[in-house]
ROLUM-870549 format. One record per residue (C-alpha): residue number from 1; chain; x, y, z. Coordinates in steps of 0.001 Angstrom, whole numbers, padded with zeros to 6 digits. Layout:
+-----+--------+---------+---------+---------+
! num ! chaine !       x !       y !       z !
+-----+--------+---------+---------+---------+
! NUM !      A !       X !       Y !       Z !
...
+-----+--------+---------+---------+---------+
end
This chain:
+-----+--------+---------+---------+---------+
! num ! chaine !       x !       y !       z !
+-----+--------+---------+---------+---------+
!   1 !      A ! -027162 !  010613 ! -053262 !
!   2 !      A ! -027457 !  011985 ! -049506 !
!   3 !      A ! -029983 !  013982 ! -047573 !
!   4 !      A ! -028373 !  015889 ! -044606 !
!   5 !      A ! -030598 !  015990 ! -041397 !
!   6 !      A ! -030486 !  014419 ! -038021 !
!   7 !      A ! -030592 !  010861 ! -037054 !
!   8 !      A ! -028177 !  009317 ! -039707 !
!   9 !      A ! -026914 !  006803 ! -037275 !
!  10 !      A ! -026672 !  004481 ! -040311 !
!  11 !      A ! -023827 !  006274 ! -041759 !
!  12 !      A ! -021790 !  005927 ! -038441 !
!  13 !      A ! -022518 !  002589 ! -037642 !
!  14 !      A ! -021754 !  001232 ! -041422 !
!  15 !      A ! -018238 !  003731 ! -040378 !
!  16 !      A ! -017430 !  002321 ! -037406 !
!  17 !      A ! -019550 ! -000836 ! -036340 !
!  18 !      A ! -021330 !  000325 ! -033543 !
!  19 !      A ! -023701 !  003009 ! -032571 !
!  20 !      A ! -023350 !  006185 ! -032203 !
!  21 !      A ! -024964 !  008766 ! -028977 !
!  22 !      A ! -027671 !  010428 ! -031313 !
!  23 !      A ! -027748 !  013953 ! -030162 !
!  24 !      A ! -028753 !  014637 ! -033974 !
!  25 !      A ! -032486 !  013361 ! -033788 !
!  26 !      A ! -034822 !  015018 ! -031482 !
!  27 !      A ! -037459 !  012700 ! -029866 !
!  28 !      A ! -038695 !  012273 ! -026640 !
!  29 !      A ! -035870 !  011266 ! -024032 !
!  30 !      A ! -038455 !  008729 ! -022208 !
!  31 !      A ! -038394 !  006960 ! -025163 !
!  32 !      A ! -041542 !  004860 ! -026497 !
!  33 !      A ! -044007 !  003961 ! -024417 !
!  34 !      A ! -044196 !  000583 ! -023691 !
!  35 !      A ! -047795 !  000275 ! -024527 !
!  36 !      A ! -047386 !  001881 ! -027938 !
!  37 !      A ! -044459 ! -000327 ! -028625 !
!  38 !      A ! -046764 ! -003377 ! -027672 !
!  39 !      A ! -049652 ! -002071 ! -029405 !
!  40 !      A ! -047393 ! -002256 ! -032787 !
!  41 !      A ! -045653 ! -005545 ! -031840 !
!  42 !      A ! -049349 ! -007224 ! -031378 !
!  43 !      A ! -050411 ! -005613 ! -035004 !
!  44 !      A ! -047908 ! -007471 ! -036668 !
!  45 !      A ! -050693 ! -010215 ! -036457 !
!  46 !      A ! -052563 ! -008564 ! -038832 !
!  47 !      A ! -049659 ! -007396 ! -040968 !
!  48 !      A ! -050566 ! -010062 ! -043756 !
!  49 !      A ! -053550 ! -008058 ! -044916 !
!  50 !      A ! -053236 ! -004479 ! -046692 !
!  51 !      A ! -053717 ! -001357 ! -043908 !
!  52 !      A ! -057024 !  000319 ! -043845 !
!  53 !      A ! -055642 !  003253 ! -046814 !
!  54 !      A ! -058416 !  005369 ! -044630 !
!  55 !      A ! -057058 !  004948 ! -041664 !
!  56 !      A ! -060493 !  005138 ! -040556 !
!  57 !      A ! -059806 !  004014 ! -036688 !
!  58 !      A ! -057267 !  006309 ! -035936 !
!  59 !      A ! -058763 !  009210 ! -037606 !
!  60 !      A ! -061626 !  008807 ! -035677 !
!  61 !      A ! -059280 !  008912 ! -032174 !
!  62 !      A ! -057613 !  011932 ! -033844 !
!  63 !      A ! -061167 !  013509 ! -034114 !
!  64 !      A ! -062039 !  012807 ! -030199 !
!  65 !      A ! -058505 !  014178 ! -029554 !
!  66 !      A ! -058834 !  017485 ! -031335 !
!  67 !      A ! -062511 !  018479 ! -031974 !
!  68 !      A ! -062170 !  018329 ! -036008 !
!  69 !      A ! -064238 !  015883 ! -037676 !
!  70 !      A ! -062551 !  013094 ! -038843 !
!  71 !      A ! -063397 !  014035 ! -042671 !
!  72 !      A ! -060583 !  016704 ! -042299 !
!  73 !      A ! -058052 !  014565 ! -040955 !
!  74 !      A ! -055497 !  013192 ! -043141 !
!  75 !      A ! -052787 !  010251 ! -041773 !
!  76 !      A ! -049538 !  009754 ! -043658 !
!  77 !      A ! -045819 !  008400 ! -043553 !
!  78 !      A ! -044668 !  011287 ! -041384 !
!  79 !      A ! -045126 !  014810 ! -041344 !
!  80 !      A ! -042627 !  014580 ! -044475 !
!  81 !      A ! -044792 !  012341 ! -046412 !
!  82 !      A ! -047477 !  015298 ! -046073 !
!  83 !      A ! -045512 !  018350 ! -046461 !
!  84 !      A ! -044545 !  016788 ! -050267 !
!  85 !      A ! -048068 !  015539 ! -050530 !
!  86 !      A ! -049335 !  019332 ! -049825 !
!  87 !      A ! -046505 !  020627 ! -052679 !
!  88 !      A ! -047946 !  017960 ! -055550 !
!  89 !      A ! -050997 !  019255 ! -054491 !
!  90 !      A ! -050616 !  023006 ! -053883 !
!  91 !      A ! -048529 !  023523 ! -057019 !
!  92 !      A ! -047639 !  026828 ! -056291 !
!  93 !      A ! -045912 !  029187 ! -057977 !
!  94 !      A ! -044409 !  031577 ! -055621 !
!  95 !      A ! -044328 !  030278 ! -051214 !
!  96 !      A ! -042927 !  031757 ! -047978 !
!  97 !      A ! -040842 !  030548 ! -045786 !
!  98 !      A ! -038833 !  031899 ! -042679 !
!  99 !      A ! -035360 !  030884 ! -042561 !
! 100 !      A ! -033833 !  029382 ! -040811 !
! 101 !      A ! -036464 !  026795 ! -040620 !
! 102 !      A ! -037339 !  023065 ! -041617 !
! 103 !      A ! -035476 !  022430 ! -044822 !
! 104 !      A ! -038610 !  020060 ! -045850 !
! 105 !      A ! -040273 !  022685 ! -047028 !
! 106 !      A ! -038267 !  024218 ! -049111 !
! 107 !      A ! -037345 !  020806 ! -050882 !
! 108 !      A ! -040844 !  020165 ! -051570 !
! 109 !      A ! -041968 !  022994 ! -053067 !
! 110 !      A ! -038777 !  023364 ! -055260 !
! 111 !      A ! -039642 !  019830 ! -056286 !
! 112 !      A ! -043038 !  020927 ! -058110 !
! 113 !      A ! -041108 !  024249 ! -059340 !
! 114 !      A ! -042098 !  026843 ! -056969 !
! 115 !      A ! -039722 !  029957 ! -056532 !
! 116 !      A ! -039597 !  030004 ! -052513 !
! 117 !      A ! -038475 !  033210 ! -050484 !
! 118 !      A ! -036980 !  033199 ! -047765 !
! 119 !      A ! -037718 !  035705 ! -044782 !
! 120 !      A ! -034883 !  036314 ! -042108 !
! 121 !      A ! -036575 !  035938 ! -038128 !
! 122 !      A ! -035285 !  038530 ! -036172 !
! 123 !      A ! -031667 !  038911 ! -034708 !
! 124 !      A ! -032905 !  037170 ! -031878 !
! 125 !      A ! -034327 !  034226 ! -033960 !
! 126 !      A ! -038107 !  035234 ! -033577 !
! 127 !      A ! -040918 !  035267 ! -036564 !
! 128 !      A ! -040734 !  039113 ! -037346 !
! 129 !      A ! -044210 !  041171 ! -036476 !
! 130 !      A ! -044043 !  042696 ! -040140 !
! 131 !      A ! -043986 !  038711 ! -041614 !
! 132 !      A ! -047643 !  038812 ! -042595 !
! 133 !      A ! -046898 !  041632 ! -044734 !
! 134 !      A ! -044322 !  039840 ! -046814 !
! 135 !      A ! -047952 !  037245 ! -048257 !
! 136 !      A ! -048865 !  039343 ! -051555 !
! 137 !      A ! -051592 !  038315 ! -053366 !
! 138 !      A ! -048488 !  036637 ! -056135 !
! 139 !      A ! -047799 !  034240 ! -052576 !
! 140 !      A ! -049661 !  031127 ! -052725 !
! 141 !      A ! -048377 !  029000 ! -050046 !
! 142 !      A ! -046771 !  029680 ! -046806 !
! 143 !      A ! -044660 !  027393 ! -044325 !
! 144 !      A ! -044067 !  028288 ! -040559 !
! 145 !      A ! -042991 !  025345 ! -037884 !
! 146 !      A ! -044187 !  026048 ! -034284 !
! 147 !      A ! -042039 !  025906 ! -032350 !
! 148 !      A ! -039484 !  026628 ! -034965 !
! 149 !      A ! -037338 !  024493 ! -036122 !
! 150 !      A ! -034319 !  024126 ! -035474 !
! 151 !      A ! -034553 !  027270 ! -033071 !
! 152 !      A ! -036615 !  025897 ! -030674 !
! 153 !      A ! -038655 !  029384 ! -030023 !
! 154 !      A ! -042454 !  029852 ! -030207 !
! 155 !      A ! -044636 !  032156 ! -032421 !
! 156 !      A ! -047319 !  033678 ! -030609 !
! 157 !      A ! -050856 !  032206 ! -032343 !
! 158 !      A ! -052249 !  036043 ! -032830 !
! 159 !      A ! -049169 !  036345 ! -035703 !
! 160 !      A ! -050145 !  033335 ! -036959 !
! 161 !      A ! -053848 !  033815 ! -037708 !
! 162 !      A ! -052984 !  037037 ! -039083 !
! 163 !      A ! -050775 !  035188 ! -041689 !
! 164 !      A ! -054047 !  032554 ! -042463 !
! 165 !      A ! -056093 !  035858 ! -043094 !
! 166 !      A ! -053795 !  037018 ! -046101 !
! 167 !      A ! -055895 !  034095 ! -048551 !
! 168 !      A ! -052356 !  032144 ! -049205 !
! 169 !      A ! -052424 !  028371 ! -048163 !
! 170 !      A ! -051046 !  028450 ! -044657 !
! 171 !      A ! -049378 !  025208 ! -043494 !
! 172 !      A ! -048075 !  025318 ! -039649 !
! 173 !      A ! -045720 !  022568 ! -039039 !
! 174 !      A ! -046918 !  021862 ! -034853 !
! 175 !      A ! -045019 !  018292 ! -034764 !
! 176 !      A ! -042814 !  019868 ! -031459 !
! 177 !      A ! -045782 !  021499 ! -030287 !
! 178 !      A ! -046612 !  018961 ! -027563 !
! 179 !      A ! -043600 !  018982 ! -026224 !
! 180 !      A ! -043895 !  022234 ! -024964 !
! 181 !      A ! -044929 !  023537 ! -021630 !
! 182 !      A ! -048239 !  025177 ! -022971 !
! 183 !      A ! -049094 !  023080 ! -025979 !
! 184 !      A ! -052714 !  024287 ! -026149 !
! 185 !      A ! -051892 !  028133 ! -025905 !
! 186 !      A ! -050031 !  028140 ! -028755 !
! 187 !      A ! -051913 !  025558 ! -031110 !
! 188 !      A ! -054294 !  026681 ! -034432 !
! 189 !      A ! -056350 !  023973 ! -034013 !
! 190 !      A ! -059268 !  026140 ! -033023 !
! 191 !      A ! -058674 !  028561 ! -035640 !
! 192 !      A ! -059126 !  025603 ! -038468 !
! 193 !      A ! -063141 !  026301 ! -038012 !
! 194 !      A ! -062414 !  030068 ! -039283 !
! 195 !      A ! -059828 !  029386 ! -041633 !
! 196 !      A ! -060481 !  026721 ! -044539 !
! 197 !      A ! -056916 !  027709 ! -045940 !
! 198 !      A ! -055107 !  026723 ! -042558 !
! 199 !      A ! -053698 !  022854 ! -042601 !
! 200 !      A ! -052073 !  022059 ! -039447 !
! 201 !      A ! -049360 !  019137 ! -039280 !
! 202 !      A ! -048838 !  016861 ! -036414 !
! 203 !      A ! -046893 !  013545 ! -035854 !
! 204 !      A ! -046204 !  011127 ! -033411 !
! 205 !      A ! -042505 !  011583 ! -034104 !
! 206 !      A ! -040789 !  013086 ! -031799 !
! 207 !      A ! -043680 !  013163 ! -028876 !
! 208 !      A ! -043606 !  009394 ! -028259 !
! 209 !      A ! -039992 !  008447 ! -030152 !
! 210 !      A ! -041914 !  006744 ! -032930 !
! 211 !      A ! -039353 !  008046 ! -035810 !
! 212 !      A ! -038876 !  004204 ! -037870 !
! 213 !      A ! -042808 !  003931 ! -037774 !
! 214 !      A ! -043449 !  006788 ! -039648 !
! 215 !      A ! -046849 !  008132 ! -038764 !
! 216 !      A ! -048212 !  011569 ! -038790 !
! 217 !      A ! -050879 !  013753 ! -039460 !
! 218 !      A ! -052871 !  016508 ! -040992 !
! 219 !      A ! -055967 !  018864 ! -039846 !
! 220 !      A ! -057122 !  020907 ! -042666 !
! 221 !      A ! -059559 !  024048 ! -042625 !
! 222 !      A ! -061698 !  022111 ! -045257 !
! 223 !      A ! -062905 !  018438 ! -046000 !
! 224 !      A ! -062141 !  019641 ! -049905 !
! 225 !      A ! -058615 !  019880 ! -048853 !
! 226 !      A ! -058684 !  016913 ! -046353 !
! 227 !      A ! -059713 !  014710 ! -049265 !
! 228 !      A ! -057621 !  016558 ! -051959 !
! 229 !      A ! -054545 !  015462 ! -049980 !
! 230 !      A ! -055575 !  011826 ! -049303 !
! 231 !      A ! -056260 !  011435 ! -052979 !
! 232 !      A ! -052776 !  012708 ! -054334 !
! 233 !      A ! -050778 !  010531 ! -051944 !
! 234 !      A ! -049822 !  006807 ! -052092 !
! 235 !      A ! -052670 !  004000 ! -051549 !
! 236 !      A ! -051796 !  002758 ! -047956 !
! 237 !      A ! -049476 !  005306 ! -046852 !
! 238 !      A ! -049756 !  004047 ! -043094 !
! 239 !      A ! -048337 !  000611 ! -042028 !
! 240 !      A ! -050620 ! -001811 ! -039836 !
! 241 !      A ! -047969 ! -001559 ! -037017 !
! 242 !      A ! -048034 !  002328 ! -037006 !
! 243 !      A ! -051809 !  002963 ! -037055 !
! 244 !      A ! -051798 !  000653 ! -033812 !
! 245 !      A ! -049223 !  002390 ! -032305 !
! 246 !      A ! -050742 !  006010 ! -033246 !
! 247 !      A ! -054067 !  004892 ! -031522 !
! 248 !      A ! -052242 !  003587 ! -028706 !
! 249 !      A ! -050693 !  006593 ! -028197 !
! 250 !      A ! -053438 !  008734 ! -028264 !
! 251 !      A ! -054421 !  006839 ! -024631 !
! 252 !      A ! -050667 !  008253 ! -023324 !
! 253 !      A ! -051824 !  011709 ! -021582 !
! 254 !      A ! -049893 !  010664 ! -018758 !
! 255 !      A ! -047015 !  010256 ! -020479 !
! 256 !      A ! -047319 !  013083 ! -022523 !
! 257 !      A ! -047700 !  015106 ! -019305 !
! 258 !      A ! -044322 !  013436 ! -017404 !
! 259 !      A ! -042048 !  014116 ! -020837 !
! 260 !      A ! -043392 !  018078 ! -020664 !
! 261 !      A ! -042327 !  017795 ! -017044 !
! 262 !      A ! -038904 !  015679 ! -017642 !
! 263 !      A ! -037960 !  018359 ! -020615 !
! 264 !      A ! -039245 !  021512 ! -018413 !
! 265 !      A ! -035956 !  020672 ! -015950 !
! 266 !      A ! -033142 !  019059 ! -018705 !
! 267 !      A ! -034099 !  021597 ! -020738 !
! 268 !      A ! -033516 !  024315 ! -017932 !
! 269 !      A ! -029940 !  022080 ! -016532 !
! 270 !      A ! -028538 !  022037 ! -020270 !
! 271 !      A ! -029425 !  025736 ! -020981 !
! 272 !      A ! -027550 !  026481 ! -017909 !
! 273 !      A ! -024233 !  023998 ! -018561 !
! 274 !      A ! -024154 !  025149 ! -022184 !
! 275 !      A ! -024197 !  028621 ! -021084 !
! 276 !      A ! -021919 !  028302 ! -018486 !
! 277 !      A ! -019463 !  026892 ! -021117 !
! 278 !      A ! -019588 !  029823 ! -023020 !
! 279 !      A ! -021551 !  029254 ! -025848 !
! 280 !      A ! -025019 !  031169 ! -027144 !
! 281 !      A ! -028183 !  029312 ! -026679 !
! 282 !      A ! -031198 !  029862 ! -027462 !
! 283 !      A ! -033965 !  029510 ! -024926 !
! 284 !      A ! -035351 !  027024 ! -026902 !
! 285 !      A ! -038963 !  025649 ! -025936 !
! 286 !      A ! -039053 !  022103 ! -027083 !
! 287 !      A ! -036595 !  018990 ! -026791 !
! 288 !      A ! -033747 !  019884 ! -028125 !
! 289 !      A ! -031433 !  023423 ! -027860 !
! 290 !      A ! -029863 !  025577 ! -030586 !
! 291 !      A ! -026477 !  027295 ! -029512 !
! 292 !      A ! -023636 !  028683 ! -031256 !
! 293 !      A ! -019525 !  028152 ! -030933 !
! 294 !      A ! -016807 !  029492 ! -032324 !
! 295 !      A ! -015833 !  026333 ! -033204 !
! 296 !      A ! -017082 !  025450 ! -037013 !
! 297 !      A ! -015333 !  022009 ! -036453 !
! 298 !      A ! -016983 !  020850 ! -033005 !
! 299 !      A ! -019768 !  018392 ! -034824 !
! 300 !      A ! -016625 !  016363 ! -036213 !
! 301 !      A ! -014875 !  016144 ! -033086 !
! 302 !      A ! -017963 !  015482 ! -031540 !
! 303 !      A ! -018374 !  012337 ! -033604 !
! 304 !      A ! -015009 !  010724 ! -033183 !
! 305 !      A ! -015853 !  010852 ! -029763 !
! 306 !      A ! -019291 !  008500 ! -030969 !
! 307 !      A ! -021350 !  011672 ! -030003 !
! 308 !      A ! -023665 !  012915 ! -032936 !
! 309 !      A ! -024276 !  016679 ! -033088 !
! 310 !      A ! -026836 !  018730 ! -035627 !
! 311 !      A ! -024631 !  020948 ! -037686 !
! 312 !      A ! -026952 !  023472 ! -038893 !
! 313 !      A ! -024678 !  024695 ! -041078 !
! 314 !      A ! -026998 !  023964 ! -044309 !
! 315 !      A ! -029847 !  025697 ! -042594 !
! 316 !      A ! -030228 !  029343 ! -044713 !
! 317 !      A ! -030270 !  031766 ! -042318 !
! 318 !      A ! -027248 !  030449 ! -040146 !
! 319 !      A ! -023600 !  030188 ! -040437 !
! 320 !      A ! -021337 !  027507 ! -039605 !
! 321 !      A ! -020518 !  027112 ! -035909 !
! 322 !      A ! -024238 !  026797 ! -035309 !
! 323 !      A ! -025334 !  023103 ! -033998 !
! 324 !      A ! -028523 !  021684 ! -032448 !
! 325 !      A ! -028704 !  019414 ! -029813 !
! 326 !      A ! -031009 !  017043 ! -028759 !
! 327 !      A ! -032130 !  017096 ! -024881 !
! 328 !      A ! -031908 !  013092 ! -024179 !
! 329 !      A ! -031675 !  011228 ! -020539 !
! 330 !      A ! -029275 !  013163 ! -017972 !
! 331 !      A ! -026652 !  010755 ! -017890 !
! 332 !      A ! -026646 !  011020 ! -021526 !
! 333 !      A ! -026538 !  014470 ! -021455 !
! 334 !      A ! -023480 !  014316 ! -018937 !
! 335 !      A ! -021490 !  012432 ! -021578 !
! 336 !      A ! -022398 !  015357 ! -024204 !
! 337 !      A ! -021300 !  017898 ! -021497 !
! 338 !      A ! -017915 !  015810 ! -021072 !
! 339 !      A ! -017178 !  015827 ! -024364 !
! 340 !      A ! -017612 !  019520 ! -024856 !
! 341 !      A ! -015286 !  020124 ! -022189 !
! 342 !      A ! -012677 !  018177 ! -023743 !
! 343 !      A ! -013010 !  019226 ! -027198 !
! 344 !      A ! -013038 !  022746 ! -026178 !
+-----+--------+---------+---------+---------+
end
């Protein structure tokens, strides 16, 4: 049994013996900082003995990071590992989702039984200004990503606190958040104070290329919650190697600032050369762009060129001949550009 999503470079190196250019997996095109990737290497010292299952050190650098006290911070596997966590623990019975969006979400709460609905965004891909008035009181949880995956666009924060004052659970996915040009405009974190039903997800994913460490995040409205959600999930959910690296990375703000800056002009080039080409693209906001072709075979041809390509296909809400691409170094992002030209 398979999961689609990005990043299965496994399958195409066990195919062909070699490694594939991942335009799948969105992360940061700097790669890992070097510290971060020290930090873990030197915490394999300590990797005999079990992880702190509090995570009490890096909650406490999450705290000085975002203002929330540390007994409403909740550190998992991944964002993933807490979006099933908050399903087990939710239970609900009816949820809300946009679509197309994260496919997480949906999997998780159809796990526990849920009956999810899906709400189209607008023609041009945005969160509709009439989606608040789709929570009943029957809707228990509700799902957004900002920015949306995999569309790349950004929900204005007013729409979003209008959603956490309809009494459903509200769980905004921000893990590309940081990656954007404003991140602090368009965060909840300062809303968490007014809203105990708000739960905000972070990782350190994408922003510092940490995907095989696992390690991410939650800030919920309540220490109830916070605590509910620690409780229901596994006993030492985060690895000696990636609590190091998280706290490590916490000390990155200049790095943080010269990815927003590297993204703000590859972003802008690829938009531009995607365009040019022909194709529809969205004006995406994070790391990665979401465009359309008229060809519904172009991931396949992509990848017998070694070039992997998001077909978001399997995403509701979109039809085939819709991909997402990473935005990775420029040289990289020459060869994708190549390719396309020859394929086409």
């Amino acid at each position: 049994m398979e999961r689609i999503h990005g990043g299965d470079w496994a399958a195409y190196a066990l195919e062909h013996g070699a490694l594939p250019l991942d335009f799948s997996a969105s992360l940061s095109p700097l790669g890992m900082p070097e510290r971060v990737y020290q930090a873990a290497v030197e915490a394999m010292r300590d990797a005999e003995r079990y992880p702190d299952p509090n995570c009490r050190r890096l909650r406490m650098a999450l705290s000085e990071r975002h203002g929330v006290d540390p007994a409403q911070i909740v550190c998992g596997a991944g964002a993933a590992d807490l979006i099933d966590r908050l399903a087990r623990l939710l239970q609900p019975k009816r949820a809300l989702i946009p679509a197309p969006t994260f496919s997480e979400y949906e999997r998780s709460l159809r796990s526990v039984g849920c009956k999810v609905e899906r709400f189209p965004l607008t023609a041009d891909f945005h969160l509709p200004a009439a989606f608040p008035d789709a929570i009943t009181p029957e809707t228990d949880a509700v799902f957004l990503c900002n920015p949306n995956n995999p569309t790349g666009l950004l929900t204005e924060p007013a729409l979003l606190r209008q959603c956490a004052e309809r009494g459903a659970a509200l769980i905004v996915d921000e893990c590309f958040l940081d990656l954007t040009e404003d991140p602090g405009r368009y965060s909840l974190v300062s809303s968490l104070r007014d809203h105990p039903n708000l739960i905000i997800l972070r990782a350190f994913t994408k922003t510092f290329a940490m995907a095989g460490l696992r390690l991410g995040y939650a800030l919920c409205g309540s220490a109830e919650t916070a605590q509910a959600l620690q409780d229901i999930g596994q006993p030492w959910p985060v690895s000696v190697p990636a609590e190091a690296a998280g706290i490590a990375a916490l000390q990155e703000q200049d790095y943080e600032n010269e990815v927003r800056a590297f993204l703000r002009a590859e972003r802008g080039r690829m938009f531009r050369a995607l365009s040019g080409m022909g194709f529809r693209v969205l004006p995406g906001e994070a790391n990665y762009l979401l465009f359309c072709s008229a060809d519904t075979d172009l991931a396949k041809k992509l990848r017998r060129k070694g070039i992997l390509l998001r077909d978001c296909r399997d995403f509701p809400g979109l039809c085939p001949g819709w991909y997402r691409t990473a935005i990775r170094k420029p040289e990289e992002n020459d060869q994708l550009l190549q390719a396309l030209r020859e394929v086409e």
